[in-house]
C-alpha positions in Angstrom: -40.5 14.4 -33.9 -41.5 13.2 -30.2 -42.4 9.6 -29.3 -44.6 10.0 -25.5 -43.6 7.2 -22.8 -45.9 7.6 -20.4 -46.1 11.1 -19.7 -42.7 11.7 -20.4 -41.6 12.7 -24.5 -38.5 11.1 -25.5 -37.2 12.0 -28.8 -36.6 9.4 -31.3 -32.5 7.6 -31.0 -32.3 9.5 -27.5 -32.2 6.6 -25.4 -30.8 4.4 -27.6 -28.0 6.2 -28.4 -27.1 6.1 -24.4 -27.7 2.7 -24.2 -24.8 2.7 -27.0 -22.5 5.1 -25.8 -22.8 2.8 -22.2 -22.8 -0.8 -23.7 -19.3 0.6 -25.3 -17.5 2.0 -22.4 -18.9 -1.2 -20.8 -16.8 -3.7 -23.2 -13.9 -1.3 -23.0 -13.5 -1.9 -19.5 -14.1 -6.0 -20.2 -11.3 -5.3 -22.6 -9.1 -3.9 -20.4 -9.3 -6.4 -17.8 -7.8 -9.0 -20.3 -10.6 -11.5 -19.6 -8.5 -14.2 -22.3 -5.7 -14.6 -19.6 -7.9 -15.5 -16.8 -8.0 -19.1 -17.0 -4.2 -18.6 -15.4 -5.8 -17.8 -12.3 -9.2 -19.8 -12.4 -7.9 -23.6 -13.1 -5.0 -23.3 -10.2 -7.8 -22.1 -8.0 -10.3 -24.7 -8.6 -7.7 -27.3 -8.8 -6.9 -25.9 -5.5 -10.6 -26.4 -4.3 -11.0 -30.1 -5.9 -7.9 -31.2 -4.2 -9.6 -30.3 -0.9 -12.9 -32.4 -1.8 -10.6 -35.4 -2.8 -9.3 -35.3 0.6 -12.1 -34.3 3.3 -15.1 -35.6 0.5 -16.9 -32.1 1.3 -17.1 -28.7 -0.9 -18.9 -25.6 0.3 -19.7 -24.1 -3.1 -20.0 -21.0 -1.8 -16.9 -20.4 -0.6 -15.7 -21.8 -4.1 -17.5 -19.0 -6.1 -16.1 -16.5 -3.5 -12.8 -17.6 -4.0 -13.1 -17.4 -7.4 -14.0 -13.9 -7.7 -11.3 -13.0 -5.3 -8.4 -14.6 -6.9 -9.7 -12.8 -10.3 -10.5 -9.5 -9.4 -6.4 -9.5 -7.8 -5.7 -10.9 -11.3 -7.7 -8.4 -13.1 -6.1 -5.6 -11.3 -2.5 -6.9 -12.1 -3.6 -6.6 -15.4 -5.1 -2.9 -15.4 -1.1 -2.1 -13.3 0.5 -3.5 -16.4 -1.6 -1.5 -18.8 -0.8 1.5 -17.0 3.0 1.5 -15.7 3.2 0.6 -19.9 1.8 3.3 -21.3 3.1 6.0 -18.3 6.8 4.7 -19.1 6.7 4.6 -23.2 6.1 1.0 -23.4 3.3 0.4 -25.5 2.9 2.2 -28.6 1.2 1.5 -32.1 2.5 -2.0 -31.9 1.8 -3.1 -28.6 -0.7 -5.7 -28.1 -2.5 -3.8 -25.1 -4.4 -0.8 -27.1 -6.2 0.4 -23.9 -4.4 3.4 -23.3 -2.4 3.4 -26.3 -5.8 3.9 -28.4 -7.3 6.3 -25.8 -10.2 3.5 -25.6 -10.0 4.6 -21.9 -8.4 7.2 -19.9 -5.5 6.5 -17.2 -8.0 7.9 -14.6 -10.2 5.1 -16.1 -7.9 2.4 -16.0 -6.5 3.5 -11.9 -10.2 3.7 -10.9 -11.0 0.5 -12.3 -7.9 -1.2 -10.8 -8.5 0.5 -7.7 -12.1 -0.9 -7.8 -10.9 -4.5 -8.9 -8.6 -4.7 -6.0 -11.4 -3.4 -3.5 -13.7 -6.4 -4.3 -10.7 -8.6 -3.7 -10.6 -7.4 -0.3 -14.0 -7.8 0.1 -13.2 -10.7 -1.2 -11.3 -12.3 1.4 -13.4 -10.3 3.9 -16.2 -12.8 3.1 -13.9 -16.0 3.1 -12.4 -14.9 6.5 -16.0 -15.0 7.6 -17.4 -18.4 5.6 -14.0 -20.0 6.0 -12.5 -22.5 8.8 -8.8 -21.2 7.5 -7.4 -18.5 10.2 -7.5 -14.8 9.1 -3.3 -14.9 9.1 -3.2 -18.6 6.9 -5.7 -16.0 4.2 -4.5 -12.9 4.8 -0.7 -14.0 4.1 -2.2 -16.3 1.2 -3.6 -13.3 -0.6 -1.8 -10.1 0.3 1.3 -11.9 -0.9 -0.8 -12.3 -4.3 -2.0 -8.8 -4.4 1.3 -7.6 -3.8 3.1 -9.7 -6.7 0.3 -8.5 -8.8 1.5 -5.0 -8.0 5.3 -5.2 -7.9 5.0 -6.7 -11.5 5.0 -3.5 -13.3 4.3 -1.3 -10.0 6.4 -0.3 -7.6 9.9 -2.1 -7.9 8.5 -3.2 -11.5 10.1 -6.9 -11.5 8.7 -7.9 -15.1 11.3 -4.9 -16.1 14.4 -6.9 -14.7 13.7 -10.3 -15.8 12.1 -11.0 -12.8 8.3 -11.4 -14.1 8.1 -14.9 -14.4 9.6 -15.8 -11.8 6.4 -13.7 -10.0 4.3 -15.4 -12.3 5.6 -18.9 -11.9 4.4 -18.0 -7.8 1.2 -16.0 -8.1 -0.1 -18.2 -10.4 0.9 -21.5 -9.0 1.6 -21.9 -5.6 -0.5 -18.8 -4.1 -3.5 -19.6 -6.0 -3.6 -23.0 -5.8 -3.0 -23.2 -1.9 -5.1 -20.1 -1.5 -8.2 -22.1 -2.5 -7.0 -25.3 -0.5 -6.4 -23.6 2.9 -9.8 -21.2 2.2 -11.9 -24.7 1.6 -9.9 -27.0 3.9 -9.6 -24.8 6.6 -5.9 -25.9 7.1 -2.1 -25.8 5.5 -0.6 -28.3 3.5 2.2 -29.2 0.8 0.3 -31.7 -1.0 -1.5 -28.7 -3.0 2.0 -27.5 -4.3 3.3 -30.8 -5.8 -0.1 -30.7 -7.7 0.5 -27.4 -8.8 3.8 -28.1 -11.1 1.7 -29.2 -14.2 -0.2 -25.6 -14.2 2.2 -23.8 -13.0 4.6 -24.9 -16.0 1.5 -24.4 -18.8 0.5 -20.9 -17.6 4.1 -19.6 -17.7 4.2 -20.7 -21.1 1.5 -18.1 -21.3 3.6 -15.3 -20.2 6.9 -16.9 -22.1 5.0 -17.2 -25.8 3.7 -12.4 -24.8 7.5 -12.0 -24.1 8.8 -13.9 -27.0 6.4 -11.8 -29.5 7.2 -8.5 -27.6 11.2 -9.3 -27.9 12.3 -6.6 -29.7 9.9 -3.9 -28.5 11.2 -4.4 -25.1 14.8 -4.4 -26.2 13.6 -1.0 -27.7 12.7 0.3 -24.4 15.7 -1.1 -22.3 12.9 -3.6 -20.5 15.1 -7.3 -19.8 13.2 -10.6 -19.8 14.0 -13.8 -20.2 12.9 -14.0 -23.5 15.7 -11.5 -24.4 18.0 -13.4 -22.0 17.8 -16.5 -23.5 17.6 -15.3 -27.4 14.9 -16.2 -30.2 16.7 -20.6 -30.1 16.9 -20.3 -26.4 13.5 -19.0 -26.5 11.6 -21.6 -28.5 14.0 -24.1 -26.3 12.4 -22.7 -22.9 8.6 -23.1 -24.8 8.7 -26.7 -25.6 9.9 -27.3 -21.8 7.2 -25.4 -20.6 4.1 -26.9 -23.2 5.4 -30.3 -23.4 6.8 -31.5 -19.7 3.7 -31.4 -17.8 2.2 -34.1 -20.5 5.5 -36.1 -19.3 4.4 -35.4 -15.7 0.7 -36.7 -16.6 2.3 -39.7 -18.4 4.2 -40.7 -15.6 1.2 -40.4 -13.0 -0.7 -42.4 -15.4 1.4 -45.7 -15.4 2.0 -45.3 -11.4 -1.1 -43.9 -10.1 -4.1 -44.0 -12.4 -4.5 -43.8 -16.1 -7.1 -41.0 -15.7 -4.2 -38.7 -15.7 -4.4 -39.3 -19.4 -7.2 -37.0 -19.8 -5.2 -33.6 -20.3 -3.5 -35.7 -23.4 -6.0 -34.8 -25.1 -5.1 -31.4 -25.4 -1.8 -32.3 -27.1 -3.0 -32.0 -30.6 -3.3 -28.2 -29.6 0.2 -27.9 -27.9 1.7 -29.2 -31.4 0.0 -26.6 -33.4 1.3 -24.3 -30.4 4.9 -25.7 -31.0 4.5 -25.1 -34.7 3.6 -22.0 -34.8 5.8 -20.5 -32.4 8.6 -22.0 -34.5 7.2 -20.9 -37.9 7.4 -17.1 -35.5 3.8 -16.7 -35.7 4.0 -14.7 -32.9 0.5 -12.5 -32.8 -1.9 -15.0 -31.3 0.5 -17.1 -29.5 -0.1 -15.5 -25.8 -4.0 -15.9 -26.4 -3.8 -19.2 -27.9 -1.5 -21.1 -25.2 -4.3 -19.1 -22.7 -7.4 -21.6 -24.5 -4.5 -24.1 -24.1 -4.1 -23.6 -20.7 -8.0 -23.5 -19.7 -8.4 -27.1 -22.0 -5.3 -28.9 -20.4 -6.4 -27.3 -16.9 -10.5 -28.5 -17.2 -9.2 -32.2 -18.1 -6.6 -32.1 -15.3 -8.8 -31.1 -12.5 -11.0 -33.9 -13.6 -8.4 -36.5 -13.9 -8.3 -35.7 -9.9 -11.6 -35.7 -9.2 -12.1 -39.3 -10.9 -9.0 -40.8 -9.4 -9.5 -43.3 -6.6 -8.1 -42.0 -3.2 
């Protein structure tokens, strides 16, 4: 049976059954980028951004969103490398948290194009900021090739998250980088101020990475991969994650009683970091790397407004 559209017949489930078959390969690519790990790039970025307008009283919201998109398509890539150095050298299997490849959701071809293309609109990217931007082209172009290339050299390349070397890249890209990548692409100029505000996030997102190693301990160990999860052991381990979760709250307490008490703002996000602690004690390991992630985008949403309300 035929349904006419216009002068063209369309049989009956035809076009919805595309619109199906599209609307799935679509949310297997939003899958694959990892969109729950973003907020590791977004909050030291706009932290980055309100730092600037604490200083200079001016933000070009433009050059905000297209910073944004930048910083996150480098980070989406990173995360479409990892999916695919893992599955080309045996890492993930049946077990693994990233199914991508493992459950042929998408192809290899898929997930290089896709990186490929996700790095391409970072250069735009930065194309556009070069342009809108006071910041030289060498102050950006350093900023964000030396993000790309950690993104990379993660699993690519010299594939540092193999040696025990990943969060140590992490601990940069994801700190540092990002945060004075936005500053310097807003302010127009350099300076260290952005980094001491960076500690806080940087600690919290590497808990993000810390809690994925922790659950994928023994898989690793499987596949001769060394992190410092395995380093330090399961006690060593849990030791490193209450550092990481708990000191930047110390670090907000302390600006608090010195500076101004609005830094008390991320505390409220400690009711989480509890159930955090708990559960990664209790080796409830399967949601841990997703749930420090919400963690990370609470505790990074309060502290960017604790420095937008402080007084200069």
């Amino acid at each position: 049976m035929e349904e006419t559209n216009g002068h063209i017949p369309v049989r009956n489930g035809v076009k919805s059954k595309g619109s199906n078959i599209y609307q799935r390969k679509l949310a297997s690519y939003i899958v694959a980028l990892r969109p729950w790990s973003f907020s590791g790039s977004m909050t030291p970025v706009v932290l980055g951004c309100a730092l600037c307008y604490k200083m200079t009283s001016h933000v070009d919201i433009f050059v905000v969103i297209l910073t944004c998109v930048t910083v996150l398509a480098v980070h989406a890539a990173g995360n479409l490398v990892n999916t695919y150095y893992d599955y080309i050298k045996g890492i993930d299997s049946k077990v693994s948290d990233d199914r991508t490849l493992v459950d042929q959701v998408l192809t290899p071809l898929e997930v290089v194009r896709l990186g490929a293309v996700s790095y391409a609109i970072g250069c735009i990217g930065l194309c556009g900021l070069v342009y809108m931007s006071s910041a030289s082209l060498e102050q950006l172009s350093l900023l964000f090739f030396g993000g790309l290339s950690a993104s990379f050299l993660y699993t690519g390349g010299f594939a540092l998250k193999y040696y025990a070397l990943g969060d140590l890249v992490i601990v940069i890209t994801f700190g540092p980088l990002a945060v004075l990548f936005a500053f310097v692409a807003q302010c127009g100029s350099f300076s260290w101020m952005p980094l001491l505000y960076a500690t806080p996030l940087v600690l919290n997102t590497e808990a993000i990475l810390h809690s994925n190693n922790t659950r994928d301990m023994k898989q690793d160990q499987l596949n001769g991969i060394v992190t410092l999860a395995i380093l330090l052991g399961q006690r060593g381990s849990y030791v490193l994650y209450m550092f990481l979760l708990f000191i930047p709250y110390v670090i907000f307490a302390v600006l608090a009683v010195n500076y101004n008490i609005v830094f008390l703002l991320p505390l409220v996000t400690l009711g989480t970091a509890f159930d955090l602690d708990r559960r990664f004690r209790e080796r409830d390991y399967d949601l841990l790397p997703q749930g420090t992630a919400k963690l990370n985008l609470c505790f990074g949403l309060m502290y960017i407004l604790s420095v937008l309300l402080a007084v200069n």
